[in-house]
VMD Tcl script that builds the backbone (N, CA, C; Angstrom):
set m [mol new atoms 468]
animate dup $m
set s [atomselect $m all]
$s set {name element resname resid chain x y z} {
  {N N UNK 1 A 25.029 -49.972 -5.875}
  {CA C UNK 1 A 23.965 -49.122 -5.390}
  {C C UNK 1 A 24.511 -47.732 -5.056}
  {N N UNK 2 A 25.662 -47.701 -4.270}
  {CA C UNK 2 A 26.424 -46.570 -4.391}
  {C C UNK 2 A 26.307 -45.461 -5.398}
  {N N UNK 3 A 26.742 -46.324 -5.941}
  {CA C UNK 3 A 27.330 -45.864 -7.441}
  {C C UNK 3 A 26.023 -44.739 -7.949}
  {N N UNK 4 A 24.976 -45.451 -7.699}
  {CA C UNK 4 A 23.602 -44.941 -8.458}
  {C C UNK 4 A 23.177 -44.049 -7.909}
  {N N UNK 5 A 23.508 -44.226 -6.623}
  {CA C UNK 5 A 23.350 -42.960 -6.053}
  {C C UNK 5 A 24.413 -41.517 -5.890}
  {N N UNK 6 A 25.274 -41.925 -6.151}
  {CA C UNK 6 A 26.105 -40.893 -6.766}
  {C C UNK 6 A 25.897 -40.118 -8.695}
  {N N UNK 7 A 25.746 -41.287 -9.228}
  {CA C UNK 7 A 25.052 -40.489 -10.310}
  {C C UNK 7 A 23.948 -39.717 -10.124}
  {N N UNK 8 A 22.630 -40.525 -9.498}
  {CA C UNK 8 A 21.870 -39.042 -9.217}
  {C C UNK 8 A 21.884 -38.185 -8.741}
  {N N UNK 9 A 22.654 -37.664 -7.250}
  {CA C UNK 9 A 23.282 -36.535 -7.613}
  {C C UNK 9 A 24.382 -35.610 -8.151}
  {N N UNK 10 A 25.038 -36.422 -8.948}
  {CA C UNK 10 A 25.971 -35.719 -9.953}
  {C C UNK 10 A 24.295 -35.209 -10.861}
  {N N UNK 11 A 23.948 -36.086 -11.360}
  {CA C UNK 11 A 22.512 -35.345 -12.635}
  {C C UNK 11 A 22.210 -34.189 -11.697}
  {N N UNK 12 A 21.336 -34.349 -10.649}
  {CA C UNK 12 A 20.545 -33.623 -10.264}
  {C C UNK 12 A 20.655 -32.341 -9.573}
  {N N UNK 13 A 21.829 -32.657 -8.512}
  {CA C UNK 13 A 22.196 -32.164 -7.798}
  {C C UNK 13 A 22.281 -30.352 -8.729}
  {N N UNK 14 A 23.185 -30.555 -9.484}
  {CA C UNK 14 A 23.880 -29.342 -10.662}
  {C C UNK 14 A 22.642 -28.741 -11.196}
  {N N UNK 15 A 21.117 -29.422 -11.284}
  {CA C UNK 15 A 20.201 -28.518 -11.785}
  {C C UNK 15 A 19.369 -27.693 -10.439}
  {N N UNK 16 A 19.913 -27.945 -9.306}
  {CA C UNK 16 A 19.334 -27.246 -8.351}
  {C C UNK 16 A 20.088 -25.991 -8.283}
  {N N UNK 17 A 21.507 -26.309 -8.627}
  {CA C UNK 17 A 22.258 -25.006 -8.808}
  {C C UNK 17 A 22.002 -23.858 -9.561}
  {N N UNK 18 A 21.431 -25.342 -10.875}
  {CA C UNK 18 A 21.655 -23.587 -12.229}
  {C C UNK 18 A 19.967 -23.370 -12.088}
  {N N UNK 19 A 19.313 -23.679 -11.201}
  {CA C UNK 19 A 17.523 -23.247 -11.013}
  {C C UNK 19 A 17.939 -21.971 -9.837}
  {N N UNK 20 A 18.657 -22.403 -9.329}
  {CA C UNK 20 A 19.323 -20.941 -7.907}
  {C C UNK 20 A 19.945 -19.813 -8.435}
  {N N UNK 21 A 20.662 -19.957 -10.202}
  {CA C UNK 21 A 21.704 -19.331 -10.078}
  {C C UNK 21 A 20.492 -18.401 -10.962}
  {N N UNK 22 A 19.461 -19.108 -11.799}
  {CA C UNK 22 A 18.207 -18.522 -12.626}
  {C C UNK 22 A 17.685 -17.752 -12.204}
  {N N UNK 23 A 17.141 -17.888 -10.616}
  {CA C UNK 23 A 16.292 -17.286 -9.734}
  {C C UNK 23 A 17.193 -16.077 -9.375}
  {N N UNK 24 A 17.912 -15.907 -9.365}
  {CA C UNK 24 A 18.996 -14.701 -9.235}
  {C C UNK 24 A 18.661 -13.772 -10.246}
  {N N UNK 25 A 18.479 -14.694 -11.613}
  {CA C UNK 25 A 18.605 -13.775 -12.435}
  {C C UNK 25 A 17.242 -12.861 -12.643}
  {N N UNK 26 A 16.335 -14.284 -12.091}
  {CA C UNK 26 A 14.561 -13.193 -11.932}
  {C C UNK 26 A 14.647 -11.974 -11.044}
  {N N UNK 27 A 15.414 -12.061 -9.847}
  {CA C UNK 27 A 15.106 -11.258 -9.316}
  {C C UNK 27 A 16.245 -9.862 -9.983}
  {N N UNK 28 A 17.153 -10.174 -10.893}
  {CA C UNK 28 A 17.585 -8.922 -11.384}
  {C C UNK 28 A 17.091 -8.282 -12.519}
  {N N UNK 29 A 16.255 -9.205 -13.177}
  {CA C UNK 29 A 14.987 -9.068 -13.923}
  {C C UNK 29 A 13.981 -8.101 -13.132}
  {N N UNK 30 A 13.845 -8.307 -12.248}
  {CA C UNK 30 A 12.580 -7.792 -11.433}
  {C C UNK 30 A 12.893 -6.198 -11.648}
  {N N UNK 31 A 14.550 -6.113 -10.928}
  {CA C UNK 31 A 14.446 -4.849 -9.898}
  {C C UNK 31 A 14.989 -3.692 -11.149}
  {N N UNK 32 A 15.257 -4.161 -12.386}
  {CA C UNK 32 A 15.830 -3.787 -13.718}
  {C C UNK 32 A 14.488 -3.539 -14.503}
  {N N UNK 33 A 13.273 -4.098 -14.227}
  {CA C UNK 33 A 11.838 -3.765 -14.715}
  {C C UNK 33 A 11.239 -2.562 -13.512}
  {N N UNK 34 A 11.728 -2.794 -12.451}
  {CA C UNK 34 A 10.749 -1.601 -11.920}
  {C C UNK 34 A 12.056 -0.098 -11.666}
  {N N UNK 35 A 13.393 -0.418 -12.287}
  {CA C UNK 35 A 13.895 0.998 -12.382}
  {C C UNK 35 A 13.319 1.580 -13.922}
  {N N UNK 36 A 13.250 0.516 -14.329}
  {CA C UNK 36 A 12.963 1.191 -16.138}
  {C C UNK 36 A 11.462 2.127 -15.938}
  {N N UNK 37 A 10.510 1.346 -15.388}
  {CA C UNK 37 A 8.972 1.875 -14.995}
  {C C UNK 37 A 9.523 2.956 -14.251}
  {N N UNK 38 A 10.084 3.246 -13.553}
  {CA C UNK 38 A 9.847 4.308 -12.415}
  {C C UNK 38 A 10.871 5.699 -13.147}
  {N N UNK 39 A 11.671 4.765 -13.983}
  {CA C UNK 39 A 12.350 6.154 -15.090}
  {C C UNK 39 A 11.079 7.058 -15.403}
  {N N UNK 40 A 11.781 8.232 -15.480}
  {CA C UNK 40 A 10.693 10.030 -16.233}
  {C C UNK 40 A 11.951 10.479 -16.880}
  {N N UNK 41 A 11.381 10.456 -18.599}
  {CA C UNK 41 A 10.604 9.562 -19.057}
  {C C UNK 41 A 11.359 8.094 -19.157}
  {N N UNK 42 A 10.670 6.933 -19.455}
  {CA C UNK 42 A 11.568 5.360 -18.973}
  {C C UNK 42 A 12.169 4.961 -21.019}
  {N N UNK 43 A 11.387 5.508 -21.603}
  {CA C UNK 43 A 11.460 5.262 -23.171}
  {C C UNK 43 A 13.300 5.899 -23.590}
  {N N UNK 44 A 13.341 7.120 -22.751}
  {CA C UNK 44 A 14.664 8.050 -22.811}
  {C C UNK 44 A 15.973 7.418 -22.364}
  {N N UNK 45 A 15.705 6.924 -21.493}
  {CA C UNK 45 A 16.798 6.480 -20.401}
  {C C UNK 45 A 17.245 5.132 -21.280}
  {N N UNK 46 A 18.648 5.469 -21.953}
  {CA C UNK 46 A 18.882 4.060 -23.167}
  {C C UNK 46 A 19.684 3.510 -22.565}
  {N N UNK 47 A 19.979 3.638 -21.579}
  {CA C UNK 47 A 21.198 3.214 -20.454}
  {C C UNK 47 A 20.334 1.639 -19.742}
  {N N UNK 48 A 19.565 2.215 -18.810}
  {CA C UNK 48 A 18.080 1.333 -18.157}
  {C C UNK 48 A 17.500 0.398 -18.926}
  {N N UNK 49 A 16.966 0.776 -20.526}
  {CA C UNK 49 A 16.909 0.551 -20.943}
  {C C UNK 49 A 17.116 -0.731 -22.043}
  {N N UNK 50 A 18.491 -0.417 -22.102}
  {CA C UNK 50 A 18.999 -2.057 -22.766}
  {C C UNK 50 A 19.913 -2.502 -21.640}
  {N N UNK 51 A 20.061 -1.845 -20.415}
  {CA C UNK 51 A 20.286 -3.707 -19.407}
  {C C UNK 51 A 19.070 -3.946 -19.210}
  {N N UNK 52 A 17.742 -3.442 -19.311}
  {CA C UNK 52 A 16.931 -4.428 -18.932}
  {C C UNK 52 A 16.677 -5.083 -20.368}
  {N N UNK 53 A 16.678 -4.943 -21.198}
  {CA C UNK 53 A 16.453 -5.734 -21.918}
  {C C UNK 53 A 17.622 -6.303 -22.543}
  {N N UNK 54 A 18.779 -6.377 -21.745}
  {CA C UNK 54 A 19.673 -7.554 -22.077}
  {C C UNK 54 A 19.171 -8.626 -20.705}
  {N N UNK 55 A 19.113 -8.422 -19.504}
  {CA C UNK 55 A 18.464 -9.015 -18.675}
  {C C UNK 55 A 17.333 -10.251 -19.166}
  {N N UNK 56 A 16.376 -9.196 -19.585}
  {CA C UNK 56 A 15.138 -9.990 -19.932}
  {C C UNK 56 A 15.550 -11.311 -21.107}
  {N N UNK 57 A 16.171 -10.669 -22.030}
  {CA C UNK 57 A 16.544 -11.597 -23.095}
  {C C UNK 57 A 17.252 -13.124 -22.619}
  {N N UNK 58 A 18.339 -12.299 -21.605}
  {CA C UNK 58 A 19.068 -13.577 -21.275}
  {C C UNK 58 A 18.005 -14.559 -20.689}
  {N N UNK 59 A 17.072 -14.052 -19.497}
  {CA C UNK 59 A 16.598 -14.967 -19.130}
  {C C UNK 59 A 15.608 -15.833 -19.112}
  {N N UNK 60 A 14.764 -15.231 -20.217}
  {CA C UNK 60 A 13.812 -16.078 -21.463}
  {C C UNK 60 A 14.816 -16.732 -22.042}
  {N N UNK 61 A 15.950 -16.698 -22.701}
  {CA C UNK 61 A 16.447 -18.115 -23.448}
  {C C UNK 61 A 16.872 -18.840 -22.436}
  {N N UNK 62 A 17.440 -18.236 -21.389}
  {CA C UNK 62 A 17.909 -19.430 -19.872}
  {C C UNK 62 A 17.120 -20.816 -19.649}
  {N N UNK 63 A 15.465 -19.892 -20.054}
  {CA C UNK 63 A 14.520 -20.772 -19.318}
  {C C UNK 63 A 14.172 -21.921 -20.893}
  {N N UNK 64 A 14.459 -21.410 -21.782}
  {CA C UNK 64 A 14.201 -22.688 -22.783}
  {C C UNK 64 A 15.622 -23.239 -23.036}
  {N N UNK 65 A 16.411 -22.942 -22.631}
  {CA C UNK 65 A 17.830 -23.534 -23.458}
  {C C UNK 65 A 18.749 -24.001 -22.273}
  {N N UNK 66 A 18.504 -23.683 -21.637}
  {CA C UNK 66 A 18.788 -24.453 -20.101}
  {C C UNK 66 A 18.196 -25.056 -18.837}
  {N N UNK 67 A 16.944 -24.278 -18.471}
  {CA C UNK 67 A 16.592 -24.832 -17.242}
  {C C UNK 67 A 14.973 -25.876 -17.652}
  {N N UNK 68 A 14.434 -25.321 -18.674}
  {CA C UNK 68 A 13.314 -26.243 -19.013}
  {C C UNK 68 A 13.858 -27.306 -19.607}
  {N N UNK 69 A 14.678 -27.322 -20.135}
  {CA C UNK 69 A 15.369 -28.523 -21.170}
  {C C UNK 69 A 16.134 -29.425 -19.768}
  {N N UNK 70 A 16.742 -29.196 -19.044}
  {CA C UNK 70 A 17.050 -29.885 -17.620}
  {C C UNK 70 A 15.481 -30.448 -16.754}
  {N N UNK 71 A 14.541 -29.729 -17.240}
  {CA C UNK 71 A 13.932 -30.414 -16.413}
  {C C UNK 71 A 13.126 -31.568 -16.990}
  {N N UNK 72 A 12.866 -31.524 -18.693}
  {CA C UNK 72 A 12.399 -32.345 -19.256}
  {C C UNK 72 A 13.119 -33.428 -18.774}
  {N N UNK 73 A 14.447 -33.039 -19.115}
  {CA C UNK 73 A 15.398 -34.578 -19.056}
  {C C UNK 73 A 15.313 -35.033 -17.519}
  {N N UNK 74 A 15.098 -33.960 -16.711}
  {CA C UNK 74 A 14.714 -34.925 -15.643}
  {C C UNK 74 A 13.767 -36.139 -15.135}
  {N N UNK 75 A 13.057 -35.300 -16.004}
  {CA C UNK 75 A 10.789 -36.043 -15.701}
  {C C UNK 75 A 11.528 -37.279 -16.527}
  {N N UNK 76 A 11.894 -37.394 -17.549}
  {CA C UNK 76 A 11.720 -38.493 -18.364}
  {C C UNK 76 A 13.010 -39.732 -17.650}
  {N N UNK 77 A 13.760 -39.204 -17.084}
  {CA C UNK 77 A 14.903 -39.990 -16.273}
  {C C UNK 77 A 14.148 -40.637 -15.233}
  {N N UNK 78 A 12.913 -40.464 -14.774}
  {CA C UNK 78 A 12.581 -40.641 -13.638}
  {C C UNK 78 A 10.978 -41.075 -13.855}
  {N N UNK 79 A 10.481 -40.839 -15.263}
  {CA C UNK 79 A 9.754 -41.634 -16.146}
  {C C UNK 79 A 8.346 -41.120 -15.785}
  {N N UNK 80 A 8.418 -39.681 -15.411}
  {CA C UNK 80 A 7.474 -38.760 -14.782}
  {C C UNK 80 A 6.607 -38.245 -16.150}
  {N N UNK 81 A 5.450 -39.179 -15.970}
  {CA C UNK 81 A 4.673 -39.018 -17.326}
  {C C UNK 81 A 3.653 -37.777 -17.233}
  {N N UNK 82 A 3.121 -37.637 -15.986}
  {CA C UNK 82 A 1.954 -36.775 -15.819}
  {C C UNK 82 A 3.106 -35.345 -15.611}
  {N N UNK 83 A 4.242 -35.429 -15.165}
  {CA C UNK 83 A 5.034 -34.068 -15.432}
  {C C UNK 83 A 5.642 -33.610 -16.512}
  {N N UNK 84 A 5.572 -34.660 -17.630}
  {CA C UNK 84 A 5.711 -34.173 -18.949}
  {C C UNK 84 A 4.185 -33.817 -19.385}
  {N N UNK 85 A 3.253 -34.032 -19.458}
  {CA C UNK 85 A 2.011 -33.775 -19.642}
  {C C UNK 85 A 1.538 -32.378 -19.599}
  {N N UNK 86 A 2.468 -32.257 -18.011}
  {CA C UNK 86 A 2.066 -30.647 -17.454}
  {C C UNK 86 A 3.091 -29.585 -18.423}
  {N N UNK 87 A 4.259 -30.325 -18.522}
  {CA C UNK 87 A 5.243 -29.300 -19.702}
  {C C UNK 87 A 4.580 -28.864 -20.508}
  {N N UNK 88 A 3.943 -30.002 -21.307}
  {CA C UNK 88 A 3.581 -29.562 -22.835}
  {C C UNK 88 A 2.328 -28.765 -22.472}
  {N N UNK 89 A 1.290 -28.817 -21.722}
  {CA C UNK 89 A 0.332 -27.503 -21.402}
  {C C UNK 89 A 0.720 -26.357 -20.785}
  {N N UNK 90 A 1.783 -26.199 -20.283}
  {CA C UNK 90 A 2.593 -24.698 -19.801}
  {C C UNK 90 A 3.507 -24.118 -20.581}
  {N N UNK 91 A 4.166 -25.200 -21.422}
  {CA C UNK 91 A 5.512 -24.273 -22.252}
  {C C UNK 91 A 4.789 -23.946 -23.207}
  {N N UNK 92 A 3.579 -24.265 -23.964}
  {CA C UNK 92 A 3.224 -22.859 -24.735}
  {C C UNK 92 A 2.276 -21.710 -24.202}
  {N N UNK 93 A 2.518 -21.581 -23.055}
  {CA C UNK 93 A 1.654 -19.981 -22.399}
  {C C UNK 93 A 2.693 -19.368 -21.969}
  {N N UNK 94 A 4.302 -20.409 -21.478}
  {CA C UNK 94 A 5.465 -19.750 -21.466}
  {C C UNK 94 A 6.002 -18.850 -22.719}
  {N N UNK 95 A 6.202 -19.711 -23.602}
  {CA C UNK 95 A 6.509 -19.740 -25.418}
  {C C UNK 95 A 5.720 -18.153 -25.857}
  {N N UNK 96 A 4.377 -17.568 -25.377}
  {CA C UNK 96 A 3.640 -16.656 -25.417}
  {C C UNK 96 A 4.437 -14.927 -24.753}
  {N N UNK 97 A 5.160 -15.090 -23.714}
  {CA C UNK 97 A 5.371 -14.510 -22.804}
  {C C UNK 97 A 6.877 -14.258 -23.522}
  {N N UNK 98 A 7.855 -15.252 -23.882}
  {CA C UNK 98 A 8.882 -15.509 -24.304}
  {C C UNK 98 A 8.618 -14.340 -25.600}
  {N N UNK 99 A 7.731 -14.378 -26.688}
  {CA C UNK 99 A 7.276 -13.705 -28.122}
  {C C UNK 99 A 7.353 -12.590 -27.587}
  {N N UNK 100 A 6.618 -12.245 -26.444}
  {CA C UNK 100 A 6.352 -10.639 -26.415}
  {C C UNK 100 A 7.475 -9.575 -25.702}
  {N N UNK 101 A 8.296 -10.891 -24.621}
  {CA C UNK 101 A 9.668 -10.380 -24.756}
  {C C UNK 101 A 10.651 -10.001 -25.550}
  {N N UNK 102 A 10.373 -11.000 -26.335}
  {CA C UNK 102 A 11.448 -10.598 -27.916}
  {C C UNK 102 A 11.237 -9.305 -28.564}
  {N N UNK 103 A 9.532 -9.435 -28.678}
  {CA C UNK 103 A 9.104 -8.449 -29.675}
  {C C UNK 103 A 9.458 -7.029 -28.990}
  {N N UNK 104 A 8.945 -6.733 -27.472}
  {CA C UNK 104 A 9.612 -5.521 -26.621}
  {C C UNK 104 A 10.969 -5.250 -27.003}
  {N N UNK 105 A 11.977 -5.967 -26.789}
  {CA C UNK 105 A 13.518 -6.150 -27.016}
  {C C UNK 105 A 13.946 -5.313 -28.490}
  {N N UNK 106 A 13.087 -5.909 -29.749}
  {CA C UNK 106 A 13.256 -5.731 -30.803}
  {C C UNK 106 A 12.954 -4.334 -31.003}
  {N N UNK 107 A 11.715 -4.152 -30.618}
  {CA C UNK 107 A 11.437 -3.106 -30.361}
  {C C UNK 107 A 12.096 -1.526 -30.258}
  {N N UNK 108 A 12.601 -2.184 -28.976}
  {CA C UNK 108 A 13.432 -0.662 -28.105}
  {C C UNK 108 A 15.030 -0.933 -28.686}
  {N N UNK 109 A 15.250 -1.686 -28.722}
  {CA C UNK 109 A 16.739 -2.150 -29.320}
  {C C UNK 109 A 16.870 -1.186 -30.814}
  {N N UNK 110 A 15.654 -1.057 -31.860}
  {CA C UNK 110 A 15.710 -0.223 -32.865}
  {C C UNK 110 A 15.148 1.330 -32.839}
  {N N UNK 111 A 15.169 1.538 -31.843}
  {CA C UNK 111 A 15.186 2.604 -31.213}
  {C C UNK 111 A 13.517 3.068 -31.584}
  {N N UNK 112 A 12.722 2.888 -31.316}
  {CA C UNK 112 A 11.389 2.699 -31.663}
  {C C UNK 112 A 10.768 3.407 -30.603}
  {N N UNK 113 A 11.311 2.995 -29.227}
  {CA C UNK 113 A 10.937 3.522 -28.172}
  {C C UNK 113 A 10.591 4.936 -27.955}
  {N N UNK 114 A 9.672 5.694 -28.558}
  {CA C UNK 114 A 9.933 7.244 -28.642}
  {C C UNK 114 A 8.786 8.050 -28.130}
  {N N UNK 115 A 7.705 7.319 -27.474}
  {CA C UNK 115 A 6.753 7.540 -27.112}
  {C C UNK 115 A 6.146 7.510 -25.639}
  {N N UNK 116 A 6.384 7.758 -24.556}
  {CA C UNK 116 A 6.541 7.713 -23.473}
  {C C UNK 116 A 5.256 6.985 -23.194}
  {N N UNK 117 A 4.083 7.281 -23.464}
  {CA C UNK 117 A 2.793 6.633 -23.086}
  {C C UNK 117 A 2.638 5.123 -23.320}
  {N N UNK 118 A 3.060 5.514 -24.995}
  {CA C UNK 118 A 2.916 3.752 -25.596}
  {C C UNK 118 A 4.003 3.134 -25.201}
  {N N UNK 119 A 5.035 3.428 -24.710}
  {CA C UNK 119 A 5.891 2.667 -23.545}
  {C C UNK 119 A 5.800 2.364 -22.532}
  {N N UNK 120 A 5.138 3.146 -21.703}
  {CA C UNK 120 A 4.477 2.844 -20.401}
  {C C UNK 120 A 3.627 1.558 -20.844}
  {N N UNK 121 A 2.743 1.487 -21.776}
  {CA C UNK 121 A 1.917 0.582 -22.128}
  {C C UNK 121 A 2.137 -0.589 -22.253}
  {N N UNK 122 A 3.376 -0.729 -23.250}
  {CA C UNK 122 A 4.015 -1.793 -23.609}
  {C C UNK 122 A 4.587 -2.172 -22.410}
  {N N UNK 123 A 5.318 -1.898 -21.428}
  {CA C UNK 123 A 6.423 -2.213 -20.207}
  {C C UNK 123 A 4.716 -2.953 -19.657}
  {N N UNK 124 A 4.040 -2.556 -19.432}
  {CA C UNK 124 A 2.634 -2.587 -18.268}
  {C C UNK 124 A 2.636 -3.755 -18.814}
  {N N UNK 125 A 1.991 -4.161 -19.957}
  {CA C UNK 125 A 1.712 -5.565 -20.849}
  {C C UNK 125 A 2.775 -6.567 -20.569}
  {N N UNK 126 A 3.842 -6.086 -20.411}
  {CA C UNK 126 A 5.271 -6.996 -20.175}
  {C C UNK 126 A 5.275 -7.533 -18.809}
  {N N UNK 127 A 4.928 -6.212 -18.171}
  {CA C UNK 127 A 5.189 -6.704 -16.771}
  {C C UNK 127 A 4.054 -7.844 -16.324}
  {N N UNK 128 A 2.687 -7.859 -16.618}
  {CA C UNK 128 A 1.709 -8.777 -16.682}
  {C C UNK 128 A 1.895 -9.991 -16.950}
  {N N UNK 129 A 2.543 -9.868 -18.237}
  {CA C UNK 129 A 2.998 -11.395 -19.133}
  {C C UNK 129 A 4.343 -11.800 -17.842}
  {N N UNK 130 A 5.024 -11.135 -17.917}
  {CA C UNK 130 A 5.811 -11.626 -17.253}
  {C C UNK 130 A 5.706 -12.421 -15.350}
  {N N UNK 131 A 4.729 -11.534 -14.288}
  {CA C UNK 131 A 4.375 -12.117 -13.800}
  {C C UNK 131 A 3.452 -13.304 -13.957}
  {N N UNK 132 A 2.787 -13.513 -14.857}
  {CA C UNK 132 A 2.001 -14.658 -14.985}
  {C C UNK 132 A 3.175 -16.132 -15.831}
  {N N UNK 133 A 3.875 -15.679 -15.783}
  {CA C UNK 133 A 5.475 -16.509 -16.740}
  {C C UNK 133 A 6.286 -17.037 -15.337}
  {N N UNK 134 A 6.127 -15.929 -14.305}
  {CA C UNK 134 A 6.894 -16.788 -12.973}
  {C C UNK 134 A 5.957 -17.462 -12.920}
  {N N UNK 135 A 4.579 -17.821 -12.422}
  {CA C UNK 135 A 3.995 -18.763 -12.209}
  {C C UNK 135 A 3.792 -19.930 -12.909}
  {N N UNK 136 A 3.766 -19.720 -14.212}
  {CA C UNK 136 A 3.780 -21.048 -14.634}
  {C C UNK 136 A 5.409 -21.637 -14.579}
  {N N UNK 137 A 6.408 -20.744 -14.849}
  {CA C UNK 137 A 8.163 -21.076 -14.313}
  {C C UNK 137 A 8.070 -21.801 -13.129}
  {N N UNK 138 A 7.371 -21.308 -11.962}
  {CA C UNK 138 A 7.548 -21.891 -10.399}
  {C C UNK 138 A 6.488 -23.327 -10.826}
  {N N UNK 139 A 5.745 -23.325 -11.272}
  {CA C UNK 139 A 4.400 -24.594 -11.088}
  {C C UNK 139 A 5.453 -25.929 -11.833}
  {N N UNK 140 A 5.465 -25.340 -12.958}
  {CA C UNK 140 A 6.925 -26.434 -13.630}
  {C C UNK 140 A 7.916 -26.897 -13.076}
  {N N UNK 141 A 8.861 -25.905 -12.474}
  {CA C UNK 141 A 9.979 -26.561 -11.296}
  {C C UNK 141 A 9.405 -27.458 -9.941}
  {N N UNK 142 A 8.453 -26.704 -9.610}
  {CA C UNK 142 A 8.151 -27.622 -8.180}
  {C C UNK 142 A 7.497 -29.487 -9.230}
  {N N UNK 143 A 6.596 -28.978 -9.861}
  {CA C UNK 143 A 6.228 -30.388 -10.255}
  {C C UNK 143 A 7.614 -31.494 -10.846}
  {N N UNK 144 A 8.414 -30.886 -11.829}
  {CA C UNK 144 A 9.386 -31.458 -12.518}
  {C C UNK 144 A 10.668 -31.668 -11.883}
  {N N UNK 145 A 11.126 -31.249 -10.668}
  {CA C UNK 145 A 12.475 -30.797 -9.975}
  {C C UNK 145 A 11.961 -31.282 -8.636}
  {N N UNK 146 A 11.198 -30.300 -7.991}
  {CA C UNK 146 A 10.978 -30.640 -6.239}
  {C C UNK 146 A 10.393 -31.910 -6.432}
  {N N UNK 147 A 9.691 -32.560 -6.784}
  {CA C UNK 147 A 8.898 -33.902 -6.469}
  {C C UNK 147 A 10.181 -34.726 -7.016}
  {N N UNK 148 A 10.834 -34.405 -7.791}
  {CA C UNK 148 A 11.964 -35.558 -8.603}
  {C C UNK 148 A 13.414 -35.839 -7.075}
  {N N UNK 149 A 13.794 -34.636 -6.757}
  {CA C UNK 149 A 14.549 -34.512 -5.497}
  {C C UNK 149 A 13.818 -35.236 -4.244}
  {N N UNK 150 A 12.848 -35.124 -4.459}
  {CA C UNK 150 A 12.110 -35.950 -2.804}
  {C C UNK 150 A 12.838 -37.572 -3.339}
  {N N UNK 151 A 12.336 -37.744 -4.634}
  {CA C UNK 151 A 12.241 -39.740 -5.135}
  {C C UNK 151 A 14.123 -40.094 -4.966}
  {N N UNK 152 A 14.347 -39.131 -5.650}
  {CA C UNK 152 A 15.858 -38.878 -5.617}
  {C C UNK 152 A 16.670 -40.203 -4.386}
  {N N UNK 153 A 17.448 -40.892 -4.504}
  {CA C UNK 153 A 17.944 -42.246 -3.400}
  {C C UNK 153 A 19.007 -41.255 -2.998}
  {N N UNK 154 A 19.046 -41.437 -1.467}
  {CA C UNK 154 A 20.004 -40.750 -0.628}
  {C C UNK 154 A 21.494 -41.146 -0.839}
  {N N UNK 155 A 22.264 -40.224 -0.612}
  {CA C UNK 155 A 23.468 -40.906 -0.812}
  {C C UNK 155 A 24.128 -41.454 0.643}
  {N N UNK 156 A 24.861 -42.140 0.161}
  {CA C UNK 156 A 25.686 -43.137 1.747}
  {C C UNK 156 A 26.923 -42.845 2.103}
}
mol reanalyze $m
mol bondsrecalc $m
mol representation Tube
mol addrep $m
C-alpha cells in the first residue's frame, strides 16, 4: 500500500510542478504582450517583438506537448471519464487559439509586421483569443489535476 502511494506521488506530484513552472511562463507571456501593445510604434520594436513571440510559441506547444498530454494521462490513470469528455470539448477552442498564435508568429517572424494599425489589430485579436485560452487552460487543470490530487491516497 505504501508503495502505491508513493507511486502516486512520484506520477503526480511532478505535474504540479511543471503546471507551476507553466504558469510562470503565462505570466511572462502576459507582461511580454502588454510591453509589445504599449510599444510606439509595437510593429517596429523587433527586439519586443520576437521575445514575445518566442514566449508565446513556447507556451502554446508547452500546453499541447506537455501539460495537456500530463493531464490526459492523468484522467485516464484515475479512470476520470467525464474529465476526458471535458478535454475533448475544450482542446479544440484551445487548438483555435493555438492556430492564431502560430499564424501571428509566422506572421511577424517574416517581417510582415509593417503596419502599425493592422498590428494593433492583430495583437487586440490575440490578446482576446488568448485570454479566453487561460480560461479554458484553468477549467481543464482544475477539473483534470485539482479534483485528481484531492482522490490522490496520502502518503505514510
Amino acid at each position: 500500500m505504501l508503495e502505491s502511494c508513493q507511486n502516486a506521488q512520484e506520477r503526480w506530484g511532478g505535474v504540479h510542478k511543471l503546471i507551476d513552472r507553466w504558469l510562470r511562463e503565462r505570466e511572462e507571456l502576459v507582461t511580454a504582450f502588454r510591453e509589445l501593445r504599449d510599444a510606439k510604434p509595437a510593429f517596429a520594436d523587433k527586439s519586443l517583438n520576437g521575445r514575445f513571440c518566442e514566449i508565446l510559441v513556447d507556451y502554446v506547444s508547452a500546453w499541447h506537448f506537455e501539460i495537456c498530454e500530463q493531464l490526459i494521462s492523468e484522467a485516464k490513470a484515475f479512470g476520470d471519464d467525464g474529465g476526458l469528455e471535458l478535454a475533448q470539448q475544450i482542446n479544440p477552442r484551445i487548438d483555435v487559439s493555438t492556430e492564431r498564435a502560430l499564424a501571428f508568429n509566422d506572421h511577424c517572424s517574416k517581417g510582415q509586421c509593417t503596419d502599425n494599425g493592422r498590428f494593433a489589430e492583430e495583437l487586440k485579436t490575440l490578446g482576446g483569443q488568448l485570454r479566453e485560452r487561460f480560461e479554458l487552460e484553468d477549467c481543464l487543470i482544475e477539473v483534470l489535476h485539482t479534483a485528481h490530487k484531492e482522490e490522490a491516497p496520502a502518503t505514510v
